[in-house]
C-alpha positions in Angstrom: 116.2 99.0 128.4 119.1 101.0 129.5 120.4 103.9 127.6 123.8 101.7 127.4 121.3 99.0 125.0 119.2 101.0 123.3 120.0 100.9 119.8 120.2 104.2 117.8 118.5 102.6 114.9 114.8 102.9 115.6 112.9 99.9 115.9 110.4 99.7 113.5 113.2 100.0 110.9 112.8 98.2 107.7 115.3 97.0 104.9 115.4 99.3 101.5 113.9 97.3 98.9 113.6 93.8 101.1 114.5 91.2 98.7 112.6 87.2 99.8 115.1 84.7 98.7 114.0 81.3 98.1 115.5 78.5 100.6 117.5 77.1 97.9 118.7 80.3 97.1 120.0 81.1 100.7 124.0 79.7 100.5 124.4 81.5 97.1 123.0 84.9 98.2 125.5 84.6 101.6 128.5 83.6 99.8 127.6 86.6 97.5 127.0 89.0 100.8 130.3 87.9 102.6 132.2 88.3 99.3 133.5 84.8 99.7 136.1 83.6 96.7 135.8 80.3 95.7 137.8 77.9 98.3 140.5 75.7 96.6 140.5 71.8 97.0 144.2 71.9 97.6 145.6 74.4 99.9 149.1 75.2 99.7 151.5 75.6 103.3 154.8 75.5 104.7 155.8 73.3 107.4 157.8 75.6 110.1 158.1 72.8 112.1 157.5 69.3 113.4 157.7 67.2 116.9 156.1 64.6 118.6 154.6 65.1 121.9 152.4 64.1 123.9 151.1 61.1 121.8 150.7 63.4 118.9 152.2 64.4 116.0 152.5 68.5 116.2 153.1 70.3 112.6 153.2 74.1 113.1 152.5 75.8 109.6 151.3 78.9 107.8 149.3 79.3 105.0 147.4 82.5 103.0 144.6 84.1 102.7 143.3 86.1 100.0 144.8 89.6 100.7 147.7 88.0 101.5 147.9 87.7 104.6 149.8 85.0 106.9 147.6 82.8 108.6 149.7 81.0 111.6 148.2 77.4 112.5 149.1 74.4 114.5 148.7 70.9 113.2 148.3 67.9 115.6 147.4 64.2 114.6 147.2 61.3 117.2 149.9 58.7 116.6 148.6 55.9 117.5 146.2 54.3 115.4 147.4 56.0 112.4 145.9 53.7 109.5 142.2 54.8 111.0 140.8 57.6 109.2 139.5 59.9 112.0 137.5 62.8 112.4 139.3 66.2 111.4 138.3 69.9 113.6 139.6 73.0 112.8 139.3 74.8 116.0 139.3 78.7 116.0 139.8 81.0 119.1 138.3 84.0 119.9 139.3 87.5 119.6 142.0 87.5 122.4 143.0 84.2 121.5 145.7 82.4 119.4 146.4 78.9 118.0 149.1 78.7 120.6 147.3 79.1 123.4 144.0 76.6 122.5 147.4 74.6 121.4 148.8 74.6 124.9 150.0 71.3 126.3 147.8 72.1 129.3 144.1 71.7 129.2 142.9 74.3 131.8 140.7 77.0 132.9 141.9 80.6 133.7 140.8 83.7 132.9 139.8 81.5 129.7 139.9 78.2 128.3 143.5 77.0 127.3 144.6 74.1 125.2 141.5 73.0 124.4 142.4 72.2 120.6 145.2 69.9 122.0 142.5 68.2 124.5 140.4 67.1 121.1 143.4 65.7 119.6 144.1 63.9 122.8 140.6 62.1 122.4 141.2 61.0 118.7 140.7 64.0 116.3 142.8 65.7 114.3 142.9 69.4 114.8 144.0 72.6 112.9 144.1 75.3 115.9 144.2 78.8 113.6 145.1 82.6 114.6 142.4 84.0 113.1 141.2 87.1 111.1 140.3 89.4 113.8 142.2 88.4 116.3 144.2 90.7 118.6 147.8 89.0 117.7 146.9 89.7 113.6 146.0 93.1 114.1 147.7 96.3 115.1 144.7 98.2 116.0 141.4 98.6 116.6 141.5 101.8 113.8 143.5 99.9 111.5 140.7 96.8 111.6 138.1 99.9 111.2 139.4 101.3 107.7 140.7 97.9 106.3 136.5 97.1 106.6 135.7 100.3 104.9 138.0 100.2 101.5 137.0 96.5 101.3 133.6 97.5 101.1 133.7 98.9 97.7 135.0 95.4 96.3 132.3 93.9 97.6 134.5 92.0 100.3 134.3 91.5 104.0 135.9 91.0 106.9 133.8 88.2 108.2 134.4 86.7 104.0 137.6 86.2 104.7 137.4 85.0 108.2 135.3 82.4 106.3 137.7 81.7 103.9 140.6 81.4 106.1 138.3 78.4 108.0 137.5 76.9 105.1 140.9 76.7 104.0 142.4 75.5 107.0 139.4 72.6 107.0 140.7 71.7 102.8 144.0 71.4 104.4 143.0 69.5 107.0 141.2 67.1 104.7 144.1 66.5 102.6 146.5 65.3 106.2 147.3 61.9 106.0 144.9 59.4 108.3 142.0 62.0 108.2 138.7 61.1 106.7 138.1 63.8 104.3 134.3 63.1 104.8 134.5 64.0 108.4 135.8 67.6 108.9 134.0 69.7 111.4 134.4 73.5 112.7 134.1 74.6 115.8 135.4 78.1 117.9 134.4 80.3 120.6 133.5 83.8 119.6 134.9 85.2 116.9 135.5 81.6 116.3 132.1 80.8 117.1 131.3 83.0 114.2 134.1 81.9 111.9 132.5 78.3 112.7 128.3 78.7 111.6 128.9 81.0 108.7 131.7 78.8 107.3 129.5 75.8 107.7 127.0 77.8 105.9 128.5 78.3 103.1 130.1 75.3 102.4 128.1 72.0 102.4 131.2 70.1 102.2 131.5 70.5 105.8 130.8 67.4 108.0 129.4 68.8 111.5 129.7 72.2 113.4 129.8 73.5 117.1 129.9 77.8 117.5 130.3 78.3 121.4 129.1 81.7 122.0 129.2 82.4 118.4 127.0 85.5 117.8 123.9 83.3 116.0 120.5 83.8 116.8 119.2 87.4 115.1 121.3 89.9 114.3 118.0 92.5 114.0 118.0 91.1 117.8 122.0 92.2 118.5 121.5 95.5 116.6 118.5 96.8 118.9 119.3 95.2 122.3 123.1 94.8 122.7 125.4 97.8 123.1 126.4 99.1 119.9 130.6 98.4 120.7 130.3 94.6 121.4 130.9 93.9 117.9 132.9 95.6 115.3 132.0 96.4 112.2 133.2 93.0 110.9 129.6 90.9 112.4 127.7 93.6 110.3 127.4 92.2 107.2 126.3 94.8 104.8 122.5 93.9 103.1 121.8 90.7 105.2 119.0 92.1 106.5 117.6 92.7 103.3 117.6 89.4 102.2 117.5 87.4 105.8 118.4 86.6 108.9 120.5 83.8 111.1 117.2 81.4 111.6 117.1 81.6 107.6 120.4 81.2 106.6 120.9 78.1 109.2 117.3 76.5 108.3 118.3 77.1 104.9 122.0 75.9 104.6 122.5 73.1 107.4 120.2 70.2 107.8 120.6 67.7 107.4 124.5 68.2 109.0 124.8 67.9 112.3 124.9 71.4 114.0 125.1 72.3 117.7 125.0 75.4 119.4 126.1 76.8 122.7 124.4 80.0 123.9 124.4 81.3 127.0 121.0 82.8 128.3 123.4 86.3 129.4 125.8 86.3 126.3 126.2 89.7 125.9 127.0 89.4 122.3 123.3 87.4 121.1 120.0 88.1 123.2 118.5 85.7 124.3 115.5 86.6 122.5 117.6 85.7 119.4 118.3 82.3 119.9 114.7 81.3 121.2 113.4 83.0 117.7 116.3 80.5 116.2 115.5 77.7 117.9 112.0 77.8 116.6 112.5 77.9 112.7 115.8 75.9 112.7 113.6 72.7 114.9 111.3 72.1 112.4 113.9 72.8 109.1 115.6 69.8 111.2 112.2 67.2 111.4 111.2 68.4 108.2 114.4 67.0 107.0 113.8 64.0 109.3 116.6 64.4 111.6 115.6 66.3 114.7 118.0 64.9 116.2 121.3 66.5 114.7 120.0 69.9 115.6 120.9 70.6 119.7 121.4 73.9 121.6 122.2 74.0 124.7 121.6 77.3 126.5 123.2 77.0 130.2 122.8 80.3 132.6 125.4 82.7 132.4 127.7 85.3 129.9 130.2 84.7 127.3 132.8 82.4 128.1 134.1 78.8 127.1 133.9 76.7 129.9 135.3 73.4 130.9 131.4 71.8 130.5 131.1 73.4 127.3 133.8 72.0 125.8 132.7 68.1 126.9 129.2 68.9 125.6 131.1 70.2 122.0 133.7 66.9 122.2 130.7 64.1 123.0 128.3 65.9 119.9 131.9 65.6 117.5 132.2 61.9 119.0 128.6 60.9 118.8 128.0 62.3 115.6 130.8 60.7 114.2 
């Protein structure tokens, strides 16, 4: 392991006063841990503006969070066939990403994937493309995002909560859209996203189907001795997880029988490898105990974080097939 890897926590670390939680017990404890509020039915937004383009009807609206905070989103519902109830995503980028540009009217590759939220509209969902908590274009600093996660900490909120929340949100405004099944509203995001997208599912059983592409899941005992110590901020450390559990417990406990798809790449720096195989294991069988193997996939292609074309036609067939 190179010096760059090695944690500074030693490895044979154990939690202060480990506390088992029962399966059933799992979503409660997390909701507790992330410091989530209770997510509304109805969420209130403004329209800023509305066109059709593109075979789609494009709403770009803002909505709040919690601490008060503007959350900027873009809206966009096929046209045609309008009386069908479809399928509703709330797609969230990654750090360096905005709603704009997984919005763009052009699906295509560059240094990352752009207009990929737009692409899934194009095929017959509704999507909600979000600038997340976290991201680069809602934050002025790396220091400022450092001490807003320390004083939240003594109110027993976090980051990552109200990344949650915002999600969540944006998928009960979703819901409500005229010509969206309410039944059917999925998550899915790269990153940052990725995370926004399997805790947020966790959490809330309301949610129909999930996809995190590189989304930090798999063990984050795993991430905390064998990634280096800067790829994630403080935000992906939720404080007292370990005490009660980790990912393969909280998405055994909290997702079957929903239908929940991963996309891990075997050199993501942000989740060993290690981590998702440990997953894998636990969250299989939680899946055939239930008696849908079947709804559980991960697909683990070579390679380091990023959002590829493929990826994104593995996440739009699972949405479509599961549908």
């Amino acid at each position: 392991m190179s010096p760059l890897t090695q944690s500074i926590i030693p490895k044979g670390i154990r939690p202060a006063y480990p506390d088992a939680i029962p399966a059933e017990a799992v979503r409660s404890k997390l909701v507790e841990l992330l410091g989530l509020e209770e997510i509304p039915a109805s969420v209130d937004y403004t329209t800023e503006s509305r066109q059709e383009e593109d075979g789609l009807c494009i709403m770009r609206i803002r909505y709040e969070n919690s601490l008060g905070e503007t959350v900027p989103g873009i809206l966009m519902v096929p046209q045609e066939g309008s009386e069908y109830k479809r399928p509703g995503i709330v797609c969230v980028p990654g750090t360096g990403g905005t709603a704009e540009e997984i919005a763009h009217p052009r699906f295509y590759m560059e240094q990352k994937l752009m207009g990929w939220a737009r692409e899934l509209a194009r095929r017959g969902f509704a999507t909600l493309a979000i600038s997340p908590k976290g991201c680069e274009s809602r934050r002025s600093s790396l220091a400022e995002w450092a001490t807003e996660n320390k004083l939240l900490a003594p109110y027993g909120r976090t980051q990552m909560g109200v990344l949650v929340e915002e999600t969540l949100k944006g998928a009960r405004l979703l819901a409500t859209t005229p010509g969206v099944d309410p039944n059917r509203i999925g998550l899915t995001g790269m990153s940052l996203g990725g995370n926004a997208t399997w805790y947020a599912m966790a959490c809330a059983p309301w949610i129909w189907a999930g996809v995190p592409v590189c989304g930090g899941v798999g063990s984050m005992a795993q991430v905390i001795h064998h990634t280096a110590a800067d790829r994630h901020s403080a935000y992906y450390f939720i404080p007292h997880l370990l005490r009660h559990f980790d990912h393969a417990a909280i998405v055994s406990a909290c997702m079957p029988p929903r239908p929940f798809m991963m996309i891990a790449p075997t050199e993501d720096e942000d989740m060993p490898r290690e981590g998702v195989d440990e997953l894998i294991l636990v969250v299989s069988q939680a899946y055939a105990d239930a008696g849908c193997p079947e709804r559980f996939r991960v697909h683990q292609p070579d390679g380091n974080h990023a959002f590829l074309v493929e990826y994104f036609e593995w996440m739009a067939d699972w949405f479509r097939s599961t549908s």
